[in-house]
N, C-alpha and C positions, 0 to 999 in steps of 0.2 A: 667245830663242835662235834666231839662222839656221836657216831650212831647209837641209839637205843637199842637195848639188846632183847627186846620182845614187840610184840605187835600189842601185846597192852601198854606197854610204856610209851611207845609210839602214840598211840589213842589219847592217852591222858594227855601227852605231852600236846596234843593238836586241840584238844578242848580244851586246858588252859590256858592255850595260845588263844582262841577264841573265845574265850569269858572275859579275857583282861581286855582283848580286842573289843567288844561288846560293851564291856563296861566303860571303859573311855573314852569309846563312839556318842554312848549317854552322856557324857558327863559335859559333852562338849556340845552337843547336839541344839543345845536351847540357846549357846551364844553364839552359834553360826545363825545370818541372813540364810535365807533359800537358796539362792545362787550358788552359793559357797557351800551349803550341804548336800545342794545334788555334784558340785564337782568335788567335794571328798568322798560323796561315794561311789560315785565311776570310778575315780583313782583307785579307791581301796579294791572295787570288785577287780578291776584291772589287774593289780597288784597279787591279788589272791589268784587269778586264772592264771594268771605266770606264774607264779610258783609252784600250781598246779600241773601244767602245760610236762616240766620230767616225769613226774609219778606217773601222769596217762601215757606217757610216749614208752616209757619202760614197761606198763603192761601189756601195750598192744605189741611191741616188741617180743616181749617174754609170748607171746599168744603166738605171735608168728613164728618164730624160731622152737617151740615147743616140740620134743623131741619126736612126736608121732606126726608132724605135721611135711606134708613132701617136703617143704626149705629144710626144715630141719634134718630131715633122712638125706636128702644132697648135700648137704655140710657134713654132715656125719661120713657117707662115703666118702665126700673130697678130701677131710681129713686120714681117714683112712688110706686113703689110695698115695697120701701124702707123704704118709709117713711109713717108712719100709720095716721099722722096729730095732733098725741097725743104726749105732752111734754116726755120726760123719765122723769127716778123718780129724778134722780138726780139734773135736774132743779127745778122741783117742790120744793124741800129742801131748 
């Protein structure tokens, strides 16, 4: 699937995932027993917190590695210190 190429299209795209979500949750809601409605929706919350689970992990990530943050300033020297500026031989070839 394409990524969306805005953080509006992204939005819309997550609340019309959730309205059709919503609305078919209803639709179905009065022919499920109890039983079967509280385990559709553990499943579903389940289901949605994993999918959730990359988004939070790449912004805590992005938070940590963020360029004023120390990790971020020791990566930044390592790569520095790593690279001389000069091709290796093997490109040169």
């Amino acid at each position: 699937m394409p990524k969306p190429s805005s953080p509006v299209q992204a939005s819309l795209l997550a609340v019309t995932q959730t309205a059709v979500g919503c609305g078919i949750g209803l639709l179905i809601a009065g022919k499920l027993g109890r039983p079967a409605q509280k385990t559709t929706a553990t499943t579903m919350i389940s289901v949605g917190a994993l999918l959730a689970l990359p988004v939070l992990v790449g912004v805590i990530v992005r938070a940590v590695n963020r360029p004023n943050s120390a990790r971020g300033m020791r990566r930044r020297l390592e790569s520095i210190r790593q690279d001389s500026g000069f091709p290796d031989e093997a490109e040169i070839l």
